[in-house]
C-alpha positions in Angstrom: 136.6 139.2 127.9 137.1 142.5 129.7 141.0 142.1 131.6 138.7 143.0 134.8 135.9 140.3 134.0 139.2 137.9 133.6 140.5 138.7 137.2 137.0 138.9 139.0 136.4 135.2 137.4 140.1 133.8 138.2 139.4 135.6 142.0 136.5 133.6 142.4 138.4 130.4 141.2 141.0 130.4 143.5 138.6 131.8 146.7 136.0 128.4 146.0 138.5 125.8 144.6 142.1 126.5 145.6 142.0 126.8 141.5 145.9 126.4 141.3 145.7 127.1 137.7 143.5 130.6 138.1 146.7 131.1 140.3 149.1 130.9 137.6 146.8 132.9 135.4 146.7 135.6 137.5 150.1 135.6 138.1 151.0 135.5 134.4 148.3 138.3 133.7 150.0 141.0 136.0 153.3 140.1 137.1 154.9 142.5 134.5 153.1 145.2 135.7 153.4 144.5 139.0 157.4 143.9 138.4 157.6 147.4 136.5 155.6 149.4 139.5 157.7 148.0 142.1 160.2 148.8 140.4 159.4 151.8 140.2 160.1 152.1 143.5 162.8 149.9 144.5 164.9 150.3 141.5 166.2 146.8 141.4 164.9 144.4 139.0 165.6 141.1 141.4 164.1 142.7 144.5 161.1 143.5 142.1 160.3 140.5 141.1 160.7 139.4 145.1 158.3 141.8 145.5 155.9 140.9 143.4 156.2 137.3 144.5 155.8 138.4 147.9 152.5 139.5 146.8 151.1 136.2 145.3 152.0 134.4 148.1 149.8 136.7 150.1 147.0 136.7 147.9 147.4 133.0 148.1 147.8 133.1 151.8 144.4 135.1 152.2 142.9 133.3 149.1 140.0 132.8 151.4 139.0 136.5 152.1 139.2 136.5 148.5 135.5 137.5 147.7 135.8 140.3 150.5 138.0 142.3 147.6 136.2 144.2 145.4 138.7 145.6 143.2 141.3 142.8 143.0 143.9 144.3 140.8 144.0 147.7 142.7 144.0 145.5 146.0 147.3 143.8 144.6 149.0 147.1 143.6 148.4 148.2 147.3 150.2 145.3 148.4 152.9 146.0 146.3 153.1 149.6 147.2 153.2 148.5 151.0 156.1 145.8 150.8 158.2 147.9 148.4 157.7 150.7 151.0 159.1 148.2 153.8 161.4 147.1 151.8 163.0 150.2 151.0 162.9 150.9 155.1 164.7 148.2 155.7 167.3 148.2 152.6 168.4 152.0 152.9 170.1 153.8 155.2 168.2 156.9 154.6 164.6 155.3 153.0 162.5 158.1 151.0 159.3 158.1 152.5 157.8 161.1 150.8 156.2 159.8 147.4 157.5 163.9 146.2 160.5 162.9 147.1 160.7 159.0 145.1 162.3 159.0 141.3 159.3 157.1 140.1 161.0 155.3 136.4 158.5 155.4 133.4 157.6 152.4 131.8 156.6 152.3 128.6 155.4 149.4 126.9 153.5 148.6 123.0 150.8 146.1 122.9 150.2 145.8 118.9 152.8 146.7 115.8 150.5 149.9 114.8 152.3 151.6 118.4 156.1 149.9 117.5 156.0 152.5 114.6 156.9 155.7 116.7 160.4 156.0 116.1 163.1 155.1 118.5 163.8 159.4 119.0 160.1 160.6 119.8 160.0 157.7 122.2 163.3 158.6 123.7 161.8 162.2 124.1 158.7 160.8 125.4 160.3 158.8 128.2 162.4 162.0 129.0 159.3 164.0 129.3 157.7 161.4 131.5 160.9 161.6 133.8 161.0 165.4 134.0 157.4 164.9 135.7 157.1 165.5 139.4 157.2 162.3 140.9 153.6 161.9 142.2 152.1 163.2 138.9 154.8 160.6 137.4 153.4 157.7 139.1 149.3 159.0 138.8 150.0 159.0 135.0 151.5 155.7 134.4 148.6 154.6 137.0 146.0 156.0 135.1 147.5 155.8 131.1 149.8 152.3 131.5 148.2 150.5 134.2 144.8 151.2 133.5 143.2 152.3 137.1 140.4 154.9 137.1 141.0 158.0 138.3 139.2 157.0 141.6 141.3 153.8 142.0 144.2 155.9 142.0 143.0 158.6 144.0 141.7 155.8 147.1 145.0 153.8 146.4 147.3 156.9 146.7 144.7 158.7 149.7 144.5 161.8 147.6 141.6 163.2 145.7 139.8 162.3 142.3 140.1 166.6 141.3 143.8 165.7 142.5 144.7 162.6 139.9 142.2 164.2 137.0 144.9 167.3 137.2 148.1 165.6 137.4 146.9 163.4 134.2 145.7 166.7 132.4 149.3 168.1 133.5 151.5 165.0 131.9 149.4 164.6 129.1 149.8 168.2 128.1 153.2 168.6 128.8 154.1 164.9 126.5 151.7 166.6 123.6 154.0 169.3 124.0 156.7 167.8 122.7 155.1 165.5 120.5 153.4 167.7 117.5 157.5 170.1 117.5 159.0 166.5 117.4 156.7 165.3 113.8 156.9 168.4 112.1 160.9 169.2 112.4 161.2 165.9 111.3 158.7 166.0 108.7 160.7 168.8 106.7 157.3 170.1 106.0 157.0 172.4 109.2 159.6 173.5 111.7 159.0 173.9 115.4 159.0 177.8 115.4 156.8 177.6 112.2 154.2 175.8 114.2 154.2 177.4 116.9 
């Protein structure tokens, strides 16, 4: 089952039955995520995971408005967006309020063994790549390549347009394949990086 089919199915759950155990689910499902994109933008792992819990407990709160939400998953990253927003107002003496001006951190994460072989260095150079991003094409990126999200979930979720997110993904993918192809060859010893090129 399709990760979206899973959450549609454990929203309806906890909407018509208080399904405590959907709950859980749900939470287990995305709490990572949810940890690593407030992050993002709190930069603390405890208030993160505050966050995040702050979240559930709304979506448990409101579990009757439930099957108003089309789009669960992209409802709950607005949420999280919004209290880690207030949070850093209310944490920081001079709160960043600009998403240009946020240090967005890229999270990078292997689901299966075949992605654990890319060596320790071209992931290192990869996650410096991702962090020389700007940080709105930063954050559209990991949206749209970690998170999963369509282009227009991003683009209603961050209030800018679908041309907007489609170019700041064909910007950080370019700029990571970059480096990528220089990285394999040099270390191939077959090509070098000027030969390549």
């Amino acid at each position: 089952m399709l990760q979206k089919e899973k959450i549609s199915e454990l929203q309806s759950k906890i909407a018509l039955y208080d399904d405590m155990k959907a709950y859980q689910a749900l939470y287990e499902m995305l709490f990572g995520k949810l940890k690593n994109y407030c992050f993002s933008y709190v930069k603390s792992d405890e208030a993160a995971e505050e966050l995040v819990s702050d979240v559930f407990i709304k979506i448990w709160q409101i579990r009757n408005r439930l099957p108003e939400i089309e789009n669960l998953k992209l409802y709950l990253y607005t949420i999280a967006k919004n209290f880690s927003l207030n949070y850093i107002t209310k944490n920081y003496k001079n709160p960043v309020t600009r998403l240009e001006d946020m240090d967005i951190e890229p999270v990078i994460s292997f689901g299966n063994p075949e992605e654990l072989c890319i060596s320790s260095d071209i992931l290192n150079n990869i996650r410096q790549c991702i962090r020389s991003l700007p940080p709105q094409c930063r954050l559209i990126f990991q949206m749209v390549k970690e998170d999963g999200f369509t282009y227009k979930e991003v683009a209603t979720h961050l209030n800018i347009s679908v041309l907007t997110v489609r170019n700041q993904v064909f910007i950080a993918t370019r700029k990571i394949a970059e480096i990528i192809p220089g990285y394999i060859f040099s270390n191939a010893g077959v090509f070098t990086k000027s030969a390549n090129l």
